[in-house]
Each structure stands twice: as C-alpha cells, then as structure tokens.
C-alpha positions in Angstrom: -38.0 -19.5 31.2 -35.4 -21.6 33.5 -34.7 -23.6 30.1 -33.4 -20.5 28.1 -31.5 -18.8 31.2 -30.0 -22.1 31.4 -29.4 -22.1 27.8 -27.6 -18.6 27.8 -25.6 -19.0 30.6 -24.3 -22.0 29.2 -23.6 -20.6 26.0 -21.4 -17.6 27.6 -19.5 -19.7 29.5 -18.7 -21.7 26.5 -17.4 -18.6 24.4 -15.4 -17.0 27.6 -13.8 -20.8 27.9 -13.0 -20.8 24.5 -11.8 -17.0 24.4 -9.2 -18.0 27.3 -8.2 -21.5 26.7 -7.2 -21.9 23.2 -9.5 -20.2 20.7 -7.5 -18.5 17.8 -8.8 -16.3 15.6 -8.3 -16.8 12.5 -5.8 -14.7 10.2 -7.9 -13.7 7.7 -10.3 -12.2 10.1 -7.3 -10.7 11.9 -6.1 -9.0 8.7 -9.3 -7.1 7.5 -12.2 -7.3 10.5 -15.2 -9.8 12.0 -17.3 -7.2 9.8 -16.3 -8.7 6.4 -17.4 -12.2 7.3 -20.4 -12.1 5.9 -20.0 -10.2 2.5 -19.9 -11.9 -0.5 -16.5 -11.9 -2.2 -14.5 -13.8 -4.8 -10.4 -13.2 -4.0 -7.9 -14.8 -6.4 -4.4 -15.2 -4.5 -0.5 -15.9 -5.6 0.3 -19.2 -5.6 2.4 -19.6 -2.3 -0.1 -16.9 -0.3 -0.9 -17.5 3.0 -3.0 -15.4 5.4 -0.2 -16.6 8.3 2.5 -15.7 6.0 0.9 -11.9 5.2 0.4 -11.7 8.6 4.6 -12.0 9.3 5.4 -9.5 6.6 7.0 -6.3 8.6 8.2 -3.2 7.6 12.0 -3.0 6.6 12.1 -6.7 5.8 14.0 -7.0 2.3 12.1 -8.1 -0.9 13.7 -11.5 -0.9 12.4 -12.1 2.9 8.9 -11.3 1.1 9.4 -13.3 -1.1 10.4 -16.6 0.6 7.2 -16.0 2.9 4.9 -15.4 0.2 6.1 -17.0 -2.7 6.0 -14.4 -6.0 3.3 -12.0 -6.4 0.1 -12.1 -8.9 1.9 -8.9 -10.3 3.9 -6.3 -9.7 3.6 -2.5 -9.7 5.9 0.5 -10.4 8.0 1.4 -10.4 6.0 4.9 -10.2 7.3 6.4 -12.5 4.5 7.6 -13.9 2.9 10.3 -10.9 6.1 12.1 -11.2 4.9 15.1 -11.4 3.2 15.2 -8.2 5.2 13.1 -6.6 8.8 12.9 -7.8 9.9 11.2 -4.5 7.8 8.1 -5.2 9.0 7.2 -8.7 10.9 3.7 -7.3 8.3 2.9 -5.4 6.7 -0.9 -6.0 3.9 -2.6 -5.2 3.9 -6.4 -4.8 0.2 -7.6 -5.5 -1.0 -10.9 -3.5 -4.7 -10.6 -4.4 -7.4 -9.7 -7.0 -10.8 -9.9 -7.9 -11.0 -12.5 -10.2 -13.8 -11.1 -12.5 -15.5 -7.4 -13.1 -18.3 -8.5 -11.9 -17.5 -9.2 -8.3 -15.0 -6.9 -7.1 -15.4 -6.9 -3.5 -12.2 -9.1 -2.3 -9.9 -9.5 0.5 -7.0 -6.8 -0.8 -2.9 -7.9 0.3 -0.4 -5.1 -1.0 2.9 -5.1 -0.3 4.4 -1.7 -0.6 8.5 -2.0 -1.6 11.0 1.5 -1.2 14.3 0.7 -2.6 14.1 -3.1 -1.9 13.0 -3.1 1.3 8.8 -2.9 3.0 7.3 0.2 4.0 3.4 -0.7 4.0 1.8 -3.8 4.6 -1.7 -3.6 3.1 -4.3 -6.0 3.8 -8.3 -5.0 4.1 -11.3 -5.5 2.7 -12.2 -4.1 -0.8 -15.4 -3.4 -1.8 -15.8 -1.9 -5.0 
C-alpha cells in the first residue's frame, strides 16, 4: 500500500511539474479538444497546412496573409451564390478548405475552414467532424 501511494504521489508531481515548467500542449489538441484523441480518424490536409499556422489565422486578416501562413487551400468554396434566396447577404462569401476526409468510408476528421467576406477572415473553423 506504501508502494502505490508512493507511486501516485510521484506521478502527480510529475504532471504538475510538467504543467508549470514547460509542457505544451499540442496544437491540434488545442484546436478541437483532449476528447478527440482517441477517435479514429483519417484527415487529408493542403500541402503547406500546419496546425501552428491555423492556430495564427485571425479574423480580419486579408486572404493573401492566409494564404502565406497556410499555403493554398484543398479547395475553395463560394462564392454563395447559390442560397440566395435565403440569404442574399452571403452570396460573396468563401470558404477556404484545409481539410477532408480522404475516403467515404471514414469521415470522421479533424475539420479547418477558413471563412473569407470580401477578401478578408470572418470565421476561423477548426473541430472535430464526426460524420
């Protein structure tokens, strides 16, 4: 019984030391969650994508700032002008896509959307997709 107190205390002090002192997190987990560490998923990127480089994208930031950090998309998206009828106000929107499943068979990936208004970044979107 000594032996596993031991053992846990040990092991506690070990995670607060490395919490404090250095440990980094890393992007990927800081983009969708601890909770999608353990699913099974198959993610194609773009080329030049980088979890780090996601992670800098900000709103406002102008398509060729995107671009430089993330090299060019998988695809691109919109403009919208097909939802007009709902929306009329979102027909030059444009998505830039950094991610995919790359099959039908497995379609729970790490999804990285950037959403583009007139040149410039209003949503960053980065999760999990299970599908």
């Amino acid at each position: 019984m000594k032996n596993r107190t031991t053992w846990i205390l040990a092991s506690a002090m070990a995670v607060l030391i490395a919490l404090f002192f250095g440990y980094e997190v890393p992007d990927r987990i800081r983009i969708d969650g601890l909770t999608t560490e353990g699913v099974l998923m198959n993610t194609q990127y773009a080329d030049d994508y980088s979890h780090a480089g996601f992670r800098r994208i900000k709103v406002g930031m102008s398509e060729q700032e995107v671009l430089d950090i993330l090299g060019e998309p998988l695809s691109r998206l919109g403009p919208y002008a097909y939802g007009n009828e709902r929306f009329p106000e979102n027909g030059h929107y444009v998505s830039l896509i950094y991610s995919s499943p790359p099959n039908l068979r497995n379609t729970n990936y790490r999804a990285r959307v950037v959403l583009m208004d007139n040149g410039a970044v209003i949503e960053v979107y980065g999760r999990f997709s299970a599908d």
